[in-house]
C-alpha positions as CSV (number, residue, x, y, z in Angstrom):
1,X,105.1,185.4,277.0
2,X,104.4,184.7,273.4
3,X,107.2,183.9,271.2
4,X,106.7,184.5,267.7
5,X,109.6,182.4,265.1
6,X,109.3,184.7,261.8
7,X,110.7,182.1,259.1
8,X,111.5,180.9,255.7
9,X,111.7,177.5,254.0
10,X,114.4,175.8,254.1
11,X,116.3,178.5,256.3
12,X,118.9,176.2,257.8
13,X,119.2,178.4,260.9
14,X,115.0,179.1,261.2
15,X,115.0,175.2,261.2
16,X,117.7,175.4,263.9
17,X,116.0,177.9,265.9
18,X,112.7,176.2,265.8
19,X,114.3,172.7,267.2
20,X,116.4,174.2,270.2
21,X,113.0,175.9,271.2
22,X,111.4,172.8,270.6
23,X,114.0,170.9,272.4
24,X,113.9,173.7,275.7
25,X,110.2,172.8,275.5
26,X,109.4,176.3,274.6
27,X,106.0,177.4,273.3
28,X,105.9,179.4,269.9
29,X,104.4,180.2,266.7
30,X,106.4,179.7,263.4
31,X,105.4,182.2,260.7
32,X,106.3,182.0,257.3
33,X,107.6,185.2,256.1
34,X,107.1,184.5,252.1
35,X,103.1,183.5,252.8
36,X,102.4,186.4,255.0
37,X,102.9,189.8,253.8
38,X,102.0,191.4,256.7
39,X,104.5,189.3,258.7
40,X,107.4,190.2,256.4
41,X,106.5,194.2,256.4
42,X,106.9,194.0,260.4
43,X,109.9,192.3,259.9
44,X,111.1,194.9,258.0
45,X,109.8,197.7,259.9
46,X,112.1,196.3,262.7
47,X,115.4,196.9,260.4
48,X,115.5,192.7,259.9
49,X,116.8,191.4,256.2
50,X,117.8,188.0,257.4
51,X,115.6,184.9,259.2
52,X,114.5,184.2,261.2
53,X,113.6,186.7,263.4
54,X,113.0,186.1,267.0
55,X,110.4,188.1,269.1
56,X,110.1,187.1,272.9
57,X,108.3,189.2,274.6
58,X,110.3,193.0,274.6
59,X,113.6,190.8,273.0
60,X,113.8,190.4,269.6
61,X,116.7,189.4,267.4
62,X,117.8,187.5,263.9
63,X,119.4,184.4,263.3
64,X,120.0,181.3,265.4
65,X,120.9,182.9,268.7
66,X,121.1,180.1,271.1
67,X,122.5,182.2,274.1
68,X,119.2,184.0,273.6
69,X,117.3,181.1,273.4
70,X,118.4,180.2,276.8
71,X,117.4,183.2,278.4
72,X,113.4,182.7,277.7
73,X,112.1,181.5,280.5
């Protein structure tokens, strides 16, 4: 499953989300919503205002969500 961390810097909660994935061992990609236009329009397009945003698979979700975090398997 890819799992795609849509982020800003210094987003205490991206950076949060980013080590308890790291942490669970959990392979992703970190993309930075202000260098990536494209990125932030599909963020949008999904009815997101706040990072991160999460997308696992058919999951998605905002914020640091670590009861979702330990459902990725």
């Amino acid at each position: 499953m890819d799992i795609i961390v849509y982020s800003k810097p210094q987003c205490v909660q991206c950076t949060a989300t980013v080590k308890a994935l790291n942490t669970k061992g959990i392979p992703h990609k970190v993309i930075d919503l202000t260098q990536d236009e494209r990125a932030m329009s599909t963020v949008q397009s999904m009815g997101y205002k706040q990072a991160p945003v999460v997308v696992a698979g058919t999951q998605h979700w905002s914020g640091f969500r670590p009861d979702m975090i330990s459902q990725i398997n």
